[in-house]
Each structure stands twice: as structure tokens, then as C-alpha cells.
C-alpha positions in Angstrom: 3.4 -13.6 -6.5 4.8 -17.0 -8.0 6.9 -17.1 -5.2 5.0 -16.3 -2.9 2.8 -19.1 -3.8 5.6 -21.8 -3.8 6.8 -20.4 -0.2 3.3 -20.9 1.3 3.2 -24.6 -0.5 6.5 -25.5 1.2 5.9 -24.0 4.5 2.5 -26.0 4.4 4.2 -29.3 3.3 6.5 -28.7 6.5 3.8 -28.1 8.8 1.6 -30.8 7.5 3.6 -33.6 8.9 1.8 -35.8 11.7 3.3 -38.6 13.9 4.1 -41.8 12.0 0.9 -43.6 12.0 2.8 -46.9 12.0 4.7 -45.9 15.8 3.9 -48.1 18.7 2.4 -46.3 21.4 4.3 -46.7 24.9 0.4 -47.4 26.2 -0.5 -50.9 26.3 0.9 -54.4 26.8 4.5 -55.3 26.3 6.4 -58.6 26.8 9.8 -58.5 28.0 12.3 -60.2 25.8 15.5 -59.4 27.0 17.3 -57.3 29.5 20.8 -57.0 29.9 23.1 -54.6 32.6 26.5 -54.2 33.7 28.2 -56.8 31.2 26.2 -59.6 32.8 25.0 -61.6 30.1 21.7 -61.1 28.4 18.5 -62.6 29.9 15.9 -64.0 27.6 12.6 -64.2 28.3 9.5 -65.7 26.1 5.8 -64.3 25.2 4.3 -64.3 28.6 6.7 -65.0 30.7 7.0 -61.2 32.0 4.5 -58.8 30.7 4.7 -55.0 31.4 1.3 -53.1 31.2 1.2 -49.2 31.2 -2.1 -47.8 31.9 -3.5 -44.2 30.7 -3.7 -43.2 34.3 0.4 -43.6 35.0 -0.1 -47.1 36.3 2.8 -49.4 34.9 1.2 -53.1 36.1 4.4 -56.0 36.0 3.0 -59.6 35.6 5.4 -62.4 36.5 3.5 -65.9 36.8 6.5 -67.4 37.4 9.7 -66.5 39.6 12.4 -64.5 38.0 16.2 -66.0 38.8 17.2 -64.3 42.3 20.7 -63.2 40.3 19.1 -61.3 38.3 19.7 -57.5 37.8 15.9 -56.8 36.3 14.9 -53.7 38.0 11.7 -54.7 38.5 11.7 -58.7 39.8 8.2 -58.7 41.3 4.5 -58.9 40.0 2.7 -55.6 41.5 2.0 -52.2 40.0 3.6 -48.9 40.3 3.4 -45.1 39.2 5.5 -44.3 36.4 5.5 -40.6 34.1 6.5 -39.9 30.9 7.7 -37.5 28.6 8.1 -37.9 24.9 11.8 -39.3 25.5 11.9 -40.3 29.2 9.9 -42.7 31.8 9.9 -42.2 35.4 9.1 -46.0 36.9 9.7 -45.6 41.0 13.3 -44.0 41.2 14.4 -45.4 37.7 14.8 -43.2 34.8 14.8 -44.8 31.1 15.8 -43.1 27.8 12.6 -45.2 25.9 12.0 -45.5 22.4 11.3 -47.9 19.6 13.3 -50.0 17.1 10.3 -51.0 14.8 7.9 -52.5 17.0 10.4 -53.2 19.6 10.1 -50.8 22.9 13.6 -50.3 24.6 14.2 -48.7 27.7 17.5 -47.5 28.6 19.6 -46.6 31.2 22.8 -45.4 30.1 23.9 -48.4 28.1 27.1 -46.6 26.6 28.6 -46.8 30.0 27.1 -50.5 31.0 24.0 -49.4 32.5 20.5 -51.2 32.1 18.5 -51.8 28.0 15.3 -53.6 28.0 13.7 -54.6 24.9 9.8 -55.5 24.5 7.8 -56.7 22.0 3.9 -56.0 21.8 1.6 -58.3 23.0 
């Protein structure tokens, strides 16, 4: 019975887990803070300059008051909105597929970075 007991404590501690309370949600606002692709060198941005919005209903909304530098690699260059999905590991933006998750309260979005491919950090707004 003793054992029993214990086995049913433990299975309940294992179960009882919930998300981390203190994880960033992918909804919301994000600033762009860098981006960097294909051993360019990184681009920098500042609070506001680009701001990434991902709605509830799948609508990612890209705010750019300013121009981005037409050398750039950023995938996404243009104020406007578009249809993204997710899964718990993966975002669909247009064509573009990212690995995405977070470094503390940083968002990153990745493409392959191991083999020089696109990572984009955020920071929430």
C-alpha cells in the first residue's frame, strides 16, 4: 500500500507540471533587434524602428516607419501584413519557415543558422 501511495504521489508530481508562467507568448508585439543571414554582418535595429505584431487570428502585421537599407537580406523589408501559422516549434510567415523560440524574453526565429541561413532576435515591446 505504502508504495502504492508514493507511486501515485510521483506520477501526480509528473503530471502536475504546467507551462512556465514566466514564457513569452509568440502573440503580441515584438521589436526587431537584429537579424543576421548568410555571413553578412549583423543588422541592428532600435525600439521601434521595426516592430513585428502577431495577431490571434494568424495576422503577423510588420511596421517599418522608416526605410530599411535596400542591401539588406531581411525577409520581410516592407510595412504590410501577412498570414502566418504556427505550431509549438515552427512559424509559417508567406513561404518562410522559422524554427522559433525564446532565450529569456528574447524571440528568435531561425532558419537553419548552422548552415548560414537566416536568425532574428526580438525583444518585447
Amino acid at each position: 500500500m505504502r508504495y502504492l501511495f508514493l507511486a501515485v504521489i510521483f506520477f501526480s508530481l509528473l503530471t502536475g507540471c504546467s507551462k512556465d508562467e514566466n514564457q513569452p507568448e509568440l502573440q503580441g508585439s515584438w521589436y526587431l533587434k537584429s537579424f543576421q543571414c548568410c555571413l553578412a554582418p549583423e543588422e541592428t535595429y532600435e525600439d521601434g524602428e521595426i516592430t513585428w505584431t502577431f495577431g490571434e487570428e494568424g495576422v503577423l502585421t510588420v511596421e517599418i516607419p522608416g526605410e530599411v537599407d535596400e542591401y539588406s537580406s531581411l525577409p520581410l523589408k516592407f510595412s504590410d501584413t501577412y498570414m502566418y501559422t504556427s505550431t509549438s516549434k515552427t512559424i509559417k510567415i508567406k513561404s518562410l519557415v522559422f524554427d522559433y523560440y525564446f532565450e529569456g524574453k528574447t524571440l528568435v526565429l531561425a532558419d537553419s543558422p548552422e548552415t548560414d541561413g537566416s536568425i532574428i532576435r526580438f525583444t518585447a515591446k
